[in-house]
N, C-alpha and C positions, 0 to 999 in steps of 0.2 A: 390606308395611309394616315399616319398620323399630324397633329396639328400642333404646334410650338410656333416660337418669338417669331422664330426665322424667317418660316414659310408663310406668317402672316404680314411680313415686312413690306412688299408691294401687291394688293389683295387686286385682281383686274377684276369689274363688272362688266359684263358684256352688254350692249343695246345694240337695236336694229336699226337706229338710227341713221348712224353715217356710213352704209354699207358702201352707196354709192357704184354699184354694179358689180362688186366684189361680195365672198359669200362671208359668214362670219366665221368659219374653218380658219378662212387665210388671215384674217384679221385678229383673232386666236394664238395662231401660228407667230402671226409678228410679234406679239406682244410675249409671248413667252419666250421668241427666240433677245429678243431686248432685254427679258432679264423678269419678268413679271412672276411672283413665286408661290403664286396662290391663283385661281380661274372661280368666277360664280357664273350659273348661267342662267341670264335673266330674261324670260322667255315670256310676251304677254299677248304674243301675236299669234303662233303656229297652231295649231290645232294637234291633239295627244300624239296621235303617230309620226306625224312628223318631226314632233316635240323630243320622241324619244326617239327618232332616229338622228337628230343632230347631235341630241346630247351625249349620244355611244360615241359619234364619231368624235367628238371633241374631248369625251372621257379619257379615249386610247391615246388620243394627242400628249394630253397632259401627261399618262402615263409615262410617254417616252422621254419627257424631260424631268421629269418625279415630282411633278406640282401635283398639290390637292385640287379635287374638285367638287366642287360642291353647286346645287341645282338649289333657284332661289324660290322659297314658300312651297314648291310641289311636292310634298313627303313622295307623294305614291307612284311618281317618278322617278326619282332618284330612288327609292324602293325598286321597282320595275327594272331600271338599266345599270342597277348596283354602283353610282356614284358615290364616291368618299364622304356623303354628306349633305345637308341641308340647310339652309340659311333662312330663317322667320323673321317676321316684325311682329311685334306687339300686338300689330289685330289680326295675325295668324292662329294658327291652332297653338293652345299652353305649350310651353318649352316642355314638359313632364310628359306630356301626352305625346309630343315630337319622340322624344326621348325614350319610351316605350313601346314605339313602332319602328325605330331606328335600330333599335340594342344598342349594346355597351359601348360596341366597336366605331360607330358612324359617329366622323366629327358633327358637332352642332354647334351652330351660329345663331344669336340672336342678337336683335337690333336694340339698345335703349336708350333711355335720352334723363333720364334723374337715376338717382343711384339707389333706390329703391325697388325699380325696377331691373336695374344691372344685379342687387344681392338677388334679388327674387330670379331671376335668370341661371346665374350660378347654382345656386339651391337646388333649383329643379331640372341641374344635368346639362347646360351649356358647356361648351367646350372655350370660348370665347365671346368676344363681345363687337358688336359694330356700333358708334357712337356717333352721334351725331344728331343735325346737321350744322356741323362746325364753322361752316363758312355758308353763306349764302347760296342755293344750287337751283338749276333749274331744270334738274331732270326730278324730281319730284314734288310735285307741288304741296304736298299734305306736310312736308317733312319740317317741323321744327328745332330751330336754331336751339343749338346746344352751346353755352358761355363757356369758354376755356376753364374758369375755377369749378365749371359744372363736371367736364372730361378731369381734369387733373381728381377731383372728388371722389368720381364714380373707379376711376387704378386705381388710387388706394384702400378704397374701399374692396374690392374685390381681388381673388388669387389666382383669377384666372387671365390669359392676355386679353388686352385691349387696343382694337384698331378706329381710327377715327374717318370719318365718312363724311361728305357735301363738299361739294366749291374746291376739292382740293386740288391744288395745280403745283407745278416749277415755281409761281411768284412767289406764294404763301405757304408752302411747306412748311417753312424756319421758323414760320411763327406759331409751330404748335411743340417746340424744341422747350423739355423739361415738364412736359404736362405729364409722364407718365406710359403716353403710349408705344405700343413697340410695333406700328405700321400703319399706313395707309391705306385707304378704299376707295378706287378713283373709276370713272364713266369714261369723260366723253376727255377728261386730261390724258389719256390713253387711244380711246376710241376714234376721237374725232379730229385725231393731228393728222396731216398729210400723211407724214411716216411715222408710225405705231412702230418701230422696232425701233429708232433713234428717239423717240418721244418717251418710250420708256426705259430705255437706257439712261435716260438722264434723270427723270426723276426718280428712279431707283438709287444711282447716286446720291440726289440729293435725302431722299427719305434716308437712306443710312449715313448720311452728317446728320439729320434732325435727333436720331433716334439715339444717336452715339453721344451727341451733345446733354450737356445735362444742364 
């Protein structure tokens, strides 16, 4: 499957966070049937087998509604249950060396935050870019704040799309309207609402006023 503006327009990350006695199949399942048009599966808990036996089930999921899907840092998984791809940070394995074990075909994602490391990404076979952390976030602590002249810098600098990532929610969408980007990457503004099918229904909405707005 391949990766464009489009399908990176609402990018959903998965956490085990707010399962709350539900599995994350059905919480998957909402957010795509809401409209989410991109899946990462961010997995730091389960142990290999089980790791790979979630992610088959939730690869076929996406299938049926023709989202990408992509497995976060684990090449030799997403290798292993033939997922559409893999998403790295910075202090993952080189985007080159992703890219070498992936082939030509597997989308690649990587994460950066100055535009140095957005050319250097590009270069070495990225498919797009995750930017951030644009807003203050507390699902990851290590993640440093990214200034909006920093995201609007690193699009044009680069030819490849670019989605922006941290603290993004319904409030604060609009104010990342003319930086360049063509989507969102969002946790627990998805994960952690009562209703994940109406929760992202709306900020899919909104992210396409952000995106359309110049």
């Amino acid at each position: 499957m391949k990766c464009d503006k489009e399908s990176l327009l609402l990018y959903a990350v998965t956490d085990r966070s707010w399962l709350n006695g539900r599995t994350l199949y059905e919480q998957v399942e909402e957010s795509l049937q809401g409209g989410a048009t991109f899946i990462q599966l961010r997995e730091k808990m389960l142990d290999e087998e089980d790791f790979l036996k979630e992610a088959r089930e939730i690869k076929e999921l996406c299938r049926q509604y023709g989202v990408p899907f992509v497995i976060n840092d684990n090449v030799e998984i997403a290798l292993a249950m033939d997922a559409d791809g893999v998403h790295v940070g910075q202090s993952d394995m080189e985007a080159d060396t992703v890219r070498e074990k992936l082939g030509p075909d597997k989308i690649l994602g990587v994460s950066a935050q100055t535009v140095e490391q957005a050319l250097l990404a590009e270069k070495r076979g990225a498919d797009y870019l995750g930017v951030g952390a644009v807003f203050h976030t507390g699902s990851k602590d290590d993640a440093d704040d990214v200034d909006h002249a920093t995201l609007k810098a690193i699009c044009e600098a680069v030819h490849i799309p670019v989605i922006a990532i941290g603290g993004i929610g319904e409030a604060n969408v609009m104010e990342l309207a003319g930086s360049g980007i063509c989507g969102i990457a969002v946790i627990s503004a998805i994960y952690a609402q009562p209703d994940i099918k109406e929760a992202t229904a709306r900020l899919k909405e909104k992210t396409l006023e952000m995106v359309e707005k110049a």
